[in-house]
N, C-alpha and C positions, 0 to 999 in steps of 0.2 A: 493423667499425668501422675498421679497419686500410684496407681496400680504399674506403672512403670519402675517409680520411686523404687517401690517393696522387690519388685522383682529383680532389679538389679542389687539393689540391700544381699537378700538372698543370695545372689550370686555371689557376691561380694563375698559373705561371710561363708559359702561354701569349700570356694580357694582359697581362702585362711585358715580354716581348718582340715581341711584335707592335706596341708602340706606334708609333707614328709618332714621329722623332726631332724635338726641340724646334730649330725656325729659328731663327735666330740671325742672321738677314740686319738690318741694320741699317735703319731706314724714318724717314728724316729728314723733318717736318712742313716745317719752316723753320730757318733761320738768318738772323741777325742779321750785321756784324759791328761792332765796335766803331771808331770813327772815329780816336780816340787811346788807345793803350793803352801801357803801363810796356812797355819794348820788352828788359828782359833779368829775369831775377831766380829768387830759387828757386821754386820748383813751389808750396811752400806759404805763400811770399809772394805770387803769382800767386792762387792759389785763394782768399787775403783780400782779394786787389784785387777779383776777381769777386762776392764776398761784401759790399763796402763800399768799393765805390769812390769816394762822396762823403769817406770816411775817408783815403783816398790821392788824392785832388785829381786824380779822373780824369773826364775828360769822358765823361757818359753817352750821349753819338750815337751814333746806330746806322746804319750802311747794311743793308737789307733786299736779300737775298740774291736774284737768279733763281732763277727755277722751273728751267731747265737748269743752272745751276751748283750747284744744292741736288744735282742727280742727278748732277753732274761729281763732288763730296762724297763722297755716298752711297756712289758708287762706287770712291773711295779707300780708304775707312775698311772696305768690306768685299771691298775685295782686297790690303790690309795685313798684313803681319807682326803679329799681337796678341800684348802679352807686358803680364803687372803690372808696374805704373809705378815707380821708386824713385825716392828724392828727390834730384834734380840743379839745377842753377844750369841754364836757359835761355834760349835768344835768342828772341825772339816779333818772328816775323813778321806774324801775325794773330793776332788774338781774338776769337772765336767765342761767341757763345751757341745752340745747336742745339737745337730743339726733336724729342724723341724718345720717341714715344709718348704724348704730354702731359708729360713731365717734361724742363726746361730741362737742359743737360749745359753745362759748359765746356770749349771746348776752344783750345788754343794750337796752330800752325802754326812752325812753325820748319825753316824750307828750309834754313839748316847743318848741321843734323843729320839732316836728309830724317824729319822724324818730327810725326806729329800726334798730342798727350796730351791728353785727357780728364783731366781735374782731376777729374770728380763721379765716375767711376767708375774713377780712378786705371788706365787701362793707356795703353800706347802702341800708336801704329800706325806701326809703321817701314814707311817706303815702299820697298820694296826691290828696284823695277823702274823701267828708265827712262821708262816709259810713267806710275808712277806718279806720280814725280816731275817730269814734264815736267806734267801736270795740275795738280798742286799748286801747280806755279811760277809757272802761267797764271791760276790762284785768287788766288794772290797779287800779280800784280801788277793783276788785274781791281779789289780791294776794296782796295789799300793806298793 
């Protein structure tokens, strides 16, 4: 019974470790951005703006993002500094709805702090290369 035990142990621990590691590449459908949006405020006032912004008197326009500037994004956001997000006062340079995986994300752009936060999944992406931030800066003045 005992030699059963190990052998199956063993197996056990062989398909745990042989899995293949979960991707975590980011795969942007679409973005939107927002034409007017509240251009400072704190994160989880921001997050109620995106939640109900007929409630804060924001205009719902949207500019629809390029297919190359979706992959300009994409490629911010997963060569970014990732950290969980705490709650700070922001400057919003853009406002973002990003479609990801089928489920909408909010995101805020704010080129003083070189940082792109995700509201729906609370982390930041510090941009923390001049390559990233010169992208970012060219994002921003493309949709603002």
């Amino acid at each position: 019974m005992a030699i059963k035990m190990n052998y199956l142990l063993i197996i056990c621990l062989f398909f745990c470790c042989a899995k293949e590691p979960i991707n975590d590449k980011i795969m942007i459908e679409k973005i939107v951005v927002y034409e007017d949006f509240y251009k400072a405020g704190t994160t989880a006032l921001l997050r109620n703006v995106f939640n109900n912004p007929l409630d804060y008197e924001v205009d719902t326009a949207f500019i629809n993002v390029k297919h190359e500037d979706v992959d300009i994004f994409e490629f911010a956001l997963n060569n970014a500094d990732v950290k969980k997000h705490k709650q700070v006062k922001i400057n919003v340079d853009l406002a973002l709805v990003v479609t990801i995986q089928g489920k909408k994300h909010f995101f805020v752009i704010s080129e003083s702090s070189d940082m792109i936060v995700d509201l729906t999944t609370n982390l930041n992406y510090r941009l923390n290369t001049d390559v990233l931030k010169n992208k970012a800066k060219e994002f921003i003045q493309k949709y603002n």
